[in-house]
C-alpha positions as CSV (number, residue, x, y, z in Angstrom):
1,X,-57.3,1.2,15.1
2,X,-55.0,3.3,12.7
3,X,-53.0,1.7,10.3
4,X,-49.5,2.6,9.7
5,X,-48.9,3.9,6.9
6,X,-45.5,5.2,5.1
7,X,-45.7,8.1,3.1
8,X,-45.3,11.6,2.6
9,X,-45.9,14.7,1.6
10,X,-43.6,15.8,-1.5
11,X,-42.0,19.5,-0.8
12,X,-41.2,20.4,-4.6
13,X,-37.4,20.8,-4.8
14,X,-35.2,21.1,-8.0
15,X,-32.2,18.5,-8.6
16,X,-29.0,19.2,-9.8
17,X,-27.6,17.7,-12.4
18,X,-24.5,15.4,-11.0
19,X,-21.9,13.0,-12.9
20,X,-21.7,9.6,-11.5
21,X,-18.5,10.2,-9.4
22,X,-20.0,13.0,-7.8
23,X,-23.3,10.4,-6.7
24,X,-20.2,8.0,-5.5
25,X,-19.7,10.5,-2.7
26,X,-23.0,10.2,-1.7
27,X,-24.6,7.9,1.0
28,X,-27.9,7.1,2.5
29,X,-25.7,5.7,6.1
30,X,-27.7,7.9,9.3
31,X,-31.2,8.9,10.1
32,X,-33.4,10.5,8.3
33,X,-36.1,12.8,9.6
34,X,-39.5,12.9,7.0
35,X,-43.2,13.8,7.2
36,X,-46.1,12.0,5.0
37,X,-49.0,13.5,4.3
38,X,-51.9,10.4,4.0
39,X,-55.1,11.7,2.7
40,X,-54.6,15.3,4.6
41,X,-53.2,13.2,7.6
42,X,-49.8,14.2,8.6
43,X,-47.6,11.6,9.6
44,X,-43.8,11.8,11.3
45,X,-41.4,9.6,10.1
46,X,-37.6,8.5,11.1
47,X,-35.7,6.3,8.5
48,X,-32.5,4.7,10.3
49,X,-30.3,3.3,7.3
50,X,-26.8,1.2,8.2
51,X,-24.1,0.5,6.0
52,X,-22.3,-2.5,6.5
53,X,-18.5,-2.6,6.1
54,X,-19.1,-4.2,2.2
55,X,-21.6,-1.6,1.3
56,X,-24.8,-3.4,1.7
57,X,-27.4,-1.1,3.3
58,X,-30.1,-1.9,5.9
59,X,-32.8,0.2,6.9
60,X,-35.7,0.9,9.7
61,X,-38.5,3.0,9.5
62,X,-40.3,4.9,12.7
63,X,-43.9,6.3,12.3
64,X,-43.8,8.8,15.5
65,X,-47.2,9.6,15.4
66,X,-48.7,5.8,15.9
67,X,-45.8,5.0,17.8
68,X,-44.6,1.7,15.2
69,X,-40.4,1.7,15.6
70,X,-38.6,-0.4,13.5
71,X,-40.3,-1.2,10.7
72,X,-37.8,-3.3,8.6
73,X,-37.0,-2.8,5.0
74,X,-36.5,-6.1,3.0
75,X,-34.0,-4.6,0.9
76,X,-32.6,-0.8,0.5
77,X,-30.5,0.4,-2.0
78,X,-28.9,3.0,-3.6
79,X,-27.3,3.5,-7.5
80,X,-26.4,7.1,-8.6
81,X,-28.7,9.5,-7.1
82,X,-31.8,6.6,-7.3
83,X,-33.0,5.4,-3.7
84,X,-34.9,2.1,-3.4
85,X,-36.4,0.3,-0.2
86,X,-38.8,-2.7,-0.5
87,X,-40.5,-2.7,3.0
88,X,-41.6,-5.8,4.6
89,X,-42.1,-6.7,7.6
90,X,-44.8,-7.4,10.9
91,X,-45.0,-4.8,13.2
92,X,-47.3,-4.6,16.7
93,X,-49.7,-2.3,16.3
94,X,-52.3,-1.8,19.3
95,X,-50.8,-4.7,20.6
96,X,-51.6,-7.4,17.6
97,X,-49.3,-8.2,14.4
98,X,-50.0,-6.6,11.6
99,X,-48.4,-6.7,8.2
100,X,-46.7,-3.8,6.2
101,X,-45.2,-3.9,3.4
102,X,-44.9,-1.2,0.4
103,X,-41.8,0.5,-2.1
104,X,-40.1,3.5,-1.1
105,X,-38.7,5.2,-5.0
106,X,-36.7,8.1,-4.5
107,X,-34.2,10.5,-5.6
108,X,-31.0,12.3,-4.1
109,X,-30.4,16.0,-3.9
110,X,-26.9,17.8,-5.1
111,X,-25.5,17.1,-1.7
112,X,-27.2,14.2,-0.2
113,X,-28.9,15.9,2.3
114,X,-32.4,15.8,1.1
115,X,-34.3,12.9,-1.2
116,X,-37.5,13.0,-2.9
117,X,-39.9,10.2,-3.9
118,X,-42.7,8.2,-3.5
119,X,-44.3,5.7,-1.2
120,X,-46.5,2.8,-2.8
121,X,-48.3,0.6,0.4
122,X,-49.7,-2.8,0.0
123,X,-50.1,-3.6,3.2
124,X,-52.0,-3.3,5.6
125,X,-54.2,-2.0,3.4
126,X,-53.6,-0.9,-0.1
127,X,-52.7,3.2,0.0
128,X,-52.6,5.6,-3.2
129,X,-49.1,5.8,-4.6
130,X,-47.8,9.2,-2.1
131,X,-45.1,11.6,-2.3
132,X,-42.6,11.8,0.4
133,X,-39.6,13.8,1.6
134,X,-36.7,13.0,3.5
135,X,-33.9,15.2,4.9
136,X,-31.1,14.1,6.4
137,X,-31.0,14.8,10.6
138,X,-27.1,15.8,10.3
139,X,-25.0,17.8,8.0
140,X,-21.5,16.0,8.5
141,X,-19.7,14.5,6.0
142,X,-20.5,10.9,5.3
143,X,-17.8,8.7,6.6
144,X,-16.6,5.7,4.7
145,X,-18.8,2.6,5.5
146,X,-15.7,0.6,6.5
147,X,-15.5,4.0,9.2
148,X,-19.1,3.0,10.4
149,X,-19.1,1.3,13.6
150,X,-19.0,-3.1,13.6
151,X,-21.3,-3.3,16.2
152,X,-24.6,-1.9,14.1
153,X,-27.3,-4.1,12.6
154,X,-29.9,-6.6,14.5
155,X,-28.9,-9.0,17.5
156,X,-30.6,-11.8,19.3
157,X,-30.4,-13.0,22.9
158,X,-32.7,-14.7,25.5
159,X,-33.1,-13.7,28.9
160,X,-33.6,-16.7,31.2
161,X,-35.2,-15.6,34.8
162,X,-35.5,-19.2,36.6
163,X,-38.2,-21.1,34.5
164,X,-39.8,-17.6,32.3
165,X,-37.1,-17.1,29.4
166,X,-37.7,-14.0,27.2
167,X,-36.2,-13.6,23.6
168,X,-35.3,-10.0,22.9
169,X,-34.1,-8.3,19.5
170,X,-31.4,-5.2,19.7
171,X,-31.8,-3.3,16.9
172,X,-28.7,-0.6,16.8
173,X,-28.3,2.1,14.1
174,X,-25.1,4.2,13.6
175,X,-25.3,7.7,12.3
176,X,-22.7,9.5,10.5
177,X,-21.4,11.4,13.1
178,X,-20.5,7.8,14.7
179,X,-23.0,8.2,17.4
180,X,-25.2,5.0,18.3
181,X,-29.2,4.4,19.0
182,X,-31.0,1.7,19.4
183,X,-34.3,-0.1,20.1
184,X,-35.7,-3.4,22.2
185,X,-38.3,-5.7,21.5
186,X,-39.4,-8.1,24.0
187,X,-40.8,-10.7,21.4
188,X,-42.7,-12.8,23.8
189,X,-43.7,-10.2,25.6
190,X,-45.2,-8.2,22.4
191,X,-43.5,-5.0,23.2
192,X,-41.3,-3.8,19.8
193,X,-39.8,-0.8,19.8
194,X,-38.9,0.1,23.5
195,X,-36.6,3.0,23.5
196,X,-33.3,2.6,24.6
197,X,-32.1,6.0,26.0
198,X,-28.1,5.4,25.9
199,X,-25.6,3.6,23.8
200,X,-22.0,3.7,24.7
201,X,-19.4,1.8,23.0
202,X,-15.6,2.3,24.0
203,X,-13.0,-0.3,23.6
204,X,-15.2,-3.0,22.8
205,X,-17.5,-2.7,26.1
206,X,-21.4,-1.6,25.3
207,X,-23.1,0.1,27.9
208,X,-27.2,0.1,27.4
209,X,-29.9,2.4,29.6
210,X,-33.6,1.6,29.0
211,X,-35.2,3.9,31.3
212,X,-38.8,2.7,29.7
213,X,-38.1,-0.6,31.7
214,X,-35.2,0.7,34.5
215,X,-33.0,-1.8,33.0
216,X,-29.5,-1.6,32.1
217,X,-27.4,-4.0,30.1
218,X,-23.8,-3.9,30.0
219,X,-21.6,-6.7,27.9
220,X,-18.5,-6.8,25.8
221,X,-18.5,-6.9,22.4
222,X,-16.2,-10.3,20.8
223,X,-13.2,-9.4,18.4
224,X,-15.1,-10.3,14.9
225,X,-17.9,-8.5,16.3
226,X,-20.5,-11.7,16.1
227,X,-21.6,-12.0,19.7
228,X,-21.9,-9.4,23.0
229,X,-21.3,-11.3,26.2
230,X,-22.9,-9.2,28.9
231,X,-25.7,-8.7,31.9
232,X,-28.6,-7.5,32.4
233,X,-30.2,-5.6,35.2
234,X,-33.4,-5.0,36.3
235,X,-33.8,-5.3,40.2
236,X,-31.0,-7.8,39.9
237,X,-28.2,-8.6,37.7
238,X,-29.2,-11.7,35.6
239,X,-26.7,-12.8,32.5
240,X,-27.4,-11.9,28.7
241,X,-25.6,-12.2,25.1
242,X,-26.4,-11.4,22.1
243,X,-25.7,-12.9,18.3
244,X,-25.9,-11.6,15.6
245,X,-29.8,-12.3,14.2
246,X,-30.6,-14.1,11.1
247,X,-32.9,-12.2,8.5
248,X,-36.4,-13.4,9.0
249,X,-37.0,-16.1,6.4
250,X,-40.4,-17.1,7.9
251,X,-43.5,-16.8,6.0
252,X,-46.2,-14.3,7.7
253,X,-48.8,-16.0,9.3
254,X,-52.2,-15.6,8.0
255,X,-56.0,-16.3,9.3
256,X,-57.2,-19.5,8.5
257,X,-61.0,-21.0,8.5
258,X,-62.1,-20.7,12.1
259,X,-61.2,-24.1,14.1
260,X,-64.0,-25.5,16.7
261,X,-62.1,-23.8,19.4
262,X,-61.6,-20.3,18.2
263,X,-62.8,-17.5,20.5
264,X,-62.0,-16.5,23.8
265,X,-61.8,-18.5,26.6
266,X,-61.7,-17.2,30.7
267,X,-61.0,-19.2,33.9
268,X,-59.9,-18.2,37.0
269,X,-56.7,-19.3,40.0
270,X,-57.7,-20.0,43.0
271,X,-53.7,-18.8,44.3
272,X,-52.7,-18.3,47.9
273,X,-53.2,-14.4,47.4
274,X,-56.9,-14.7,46.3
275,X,-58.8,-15.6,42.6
276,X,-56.8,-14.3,39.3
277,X,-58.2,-14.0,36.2
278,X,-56.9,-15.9,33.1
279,X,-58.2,-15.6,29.7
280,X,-56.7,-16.9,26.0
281,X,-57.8,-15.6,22.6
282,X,-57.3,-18.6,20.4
283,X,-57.3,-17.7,16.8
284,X,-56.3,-20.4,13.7
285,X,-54.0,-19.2,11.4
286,X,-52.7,-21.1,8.5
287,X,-49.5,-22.2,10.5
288,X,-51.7,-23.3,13.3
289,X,-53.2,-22.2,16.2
290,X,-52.0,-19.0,18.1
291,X,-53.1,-17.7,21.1
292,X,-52.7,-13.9,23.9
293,X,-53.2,-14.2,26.9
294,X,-54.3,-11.7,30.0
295,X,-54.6,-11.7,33.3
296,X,-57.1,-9.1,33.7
297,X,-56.7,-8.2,37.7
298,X,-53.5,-7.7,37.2
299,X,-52.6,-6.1,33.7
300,X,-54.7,-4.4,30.6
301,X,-52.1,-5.7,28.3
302,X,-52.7,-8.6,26.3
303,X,-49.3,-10.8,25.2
304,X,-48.6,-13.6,22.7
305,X,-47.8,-17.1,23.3
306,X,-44.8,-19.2,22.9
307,X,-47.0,-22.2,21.6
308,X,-50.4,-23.8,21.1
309,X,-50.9,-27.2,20.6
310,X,-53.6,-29.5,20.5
311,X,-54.1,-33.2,19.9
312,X,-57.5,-34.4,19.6
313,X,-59.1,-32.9,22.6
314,X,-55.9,-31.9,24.5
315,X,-54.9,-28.9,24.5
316,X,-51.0,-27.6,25.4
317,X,-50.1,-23.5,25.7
318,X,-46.9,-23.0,26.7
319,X,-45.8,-19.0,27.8
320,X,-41.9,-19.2,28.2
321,X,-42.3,-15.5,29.1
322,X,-43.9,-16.5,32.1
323,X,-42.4,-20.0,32.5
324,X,-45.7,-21.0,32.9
325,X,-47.9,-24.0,31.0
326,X,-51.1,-24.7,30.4
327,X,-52.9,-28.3,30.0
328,X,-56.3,-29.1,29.3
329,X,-59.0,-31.4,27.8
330,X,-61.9,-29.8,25.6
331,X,-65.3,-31.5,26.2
332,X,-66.9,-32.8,23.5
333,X,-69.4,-29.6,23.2
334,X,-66.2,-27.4,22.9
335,X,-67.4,-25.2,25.1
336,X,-64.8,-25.9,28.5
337,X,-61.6,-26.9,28.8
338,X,-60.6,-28.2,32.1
339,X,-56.5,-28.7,32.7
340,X,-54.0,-27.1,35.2
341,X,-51.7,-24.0,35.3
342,X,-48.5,-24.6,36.3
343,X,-45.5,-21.9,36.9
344,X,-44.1,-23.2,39.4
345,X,-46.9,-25.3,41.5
346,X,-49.7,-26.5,39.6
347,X,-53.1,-25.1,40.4
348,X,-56.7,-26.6,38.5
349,X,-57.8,-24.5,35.8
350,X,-61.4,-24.6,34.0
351,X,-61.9,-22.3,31.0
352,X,-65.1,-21.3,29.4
353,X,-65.7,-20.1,25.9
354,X,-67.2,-16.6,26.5
């Protein structure tokens, strides 16, 4: 599995000298286009940075080449010509969480279009200090931040389809020209970074195509700009709003000693349409058990779990994506867990450990 990594290769470049006021004209608000060159590995990078309407910046980062959108930057900011971003965040990468978390130290050019710096990565794994270069994707003027549109930053809505419910985040970036772009992550689903092809925004009404999916979401946006009442469609219409979401204040989960139950686990449904496949992951982490799940004859893809609880020798897993729940009661050799399945109807499940 490769590991994301954000750095680049430095592209020697000489810097003007600049008074202050003339770095006051200056701002990091747009995308950025960069390439990072890890060890003679080069990498493709897009760095999406927001300003909010009282100058506080916020910033993604996209490595192309591994296909990991929306890395988040704890903090970015930006004082004279000196650029600062202190990434950390958990990203899915080959379909499991993984930390990432480094500096970004970097300079402005003359005109803003171009900054040099370096890269220093913790996590995942710790990475050589490395150069990187960034130039701007547009030549337009910067416009004011109050100028930049309200509706950019990070929102959070559920999607409720009968009993499955679905938590998405909709992260939208403004560029200076005003244009809009934007991401989706299906968090119980464990897809981040689905492209979202169109956004249109026109007297207060956003218009969303996600071909990836062939969904479309269309909502009005609320006067202070806090919440976007709207609906979604995928097949059918289905109803969705957004708030504005909270920055992540959780601590990252991390692997704990192996509990009696750790390892994977298989069963199969005997459902009205013939035997389906189920199998869990369980894996302790210091926050608890987690668990993916699969259903092998019908998808590849492994996704996460709402919940996993156990008391004593009962064991609850509860997948709001699916609106389904599972029940069961480890033996005493922790080797098979018998319980029920229900989504809907409930049908007898036995798992082994495998």
């Amino acid at each position: 599995m490769k590991i994301p990594f954000l750095a680049a290769s430095l592209v020697a470049i000489s810097v003007l000298a600049l008074t202050p006021n003339a770095f006051a004209q200056a701002s990091l608000a747009g995308d950025w286009q960069g390439t990072l060159d890890a060890n003679g590995t080069t990498f493709h990078l897009v760095w999406h940075v927001t300003a909010a309407a009282d100058g506080t910046l916020i910033s993604t980062f996209d490595n192309l080449d591994e296909g990991v959108y929306g890395i988040k930057a704890k903090t970015t900011t930006l004082k004279g010509s000196d650029v600062t971003a202190e990434v950390d965040d958990t990203v899915q990468a080959n379909g499991q969480p993984m930390k990432v978390s480094g500096s970004l130290v970097g300079k402005l050019n003359a005109d803003g279009t171009e900054m040099t710096g370096t890269f220093t990565q913790v996590e995942p794994q710790a990475q050589p200090t490395a150069n990187v270069l960034f130039k701007h994707s547009a030549a337009q003027a910067v416009a004011p931040a109050a100028a930049q549109p309200a509706i950019a930053g990070d929102w959070a809505g559920t999607l409720k389809a009968g009993p499955a419910e679905l938590r998405l985040v909709l992260h939208i970036t403004a560029a200076r020209d005003g244009s809009l772009s934007a991401t989706l992550d299906s968090v119980d689903q464990g897809a981040n970074g689905i492209p979202i092809n169109s956004v249109a925004l026109k007297d207060g009404k956003l218009n969303l195509d996600v071909q990836a999916v062939q969904g479309t979401y269309e909502g009005t946006v609320n006067k202070d700009a806090s919440g976007i009442n709207g609906t979604w469609t995928q097949g059918r219409p289905m109803e969705l709003n957004f708030t504005r979401a909270q920055a992540a204040t959780a601590t990252v989960s991390k692997p704990a000693a192996p509990s009696d139950i750790d390892g994977t686990w298989q069963g199969t449904l005997d459902t009205p349409r013939g035997p389906l496949r189920i199998v869990f992951k369980i894996v302790n982490m210091d926050t608890g058990l987690t668990a993916t799940a699969q259903s092998p004859d019908q998808s590849p893809n492994w996704m996460p779990t709402t919940s996993v609880t156990r008391t004593g020798n009962k064991l609850t897993i509860v997948m709001k994506a699916l609106g389904a729940t599972f029940d069961g009661q480890i033996n005493d050799a922790k080797d098979t867990i018998n319980g029920t399945f229900t989504q809907g109807d409930s049908i007898p499940l036995v798992l082994k450990k495998g």
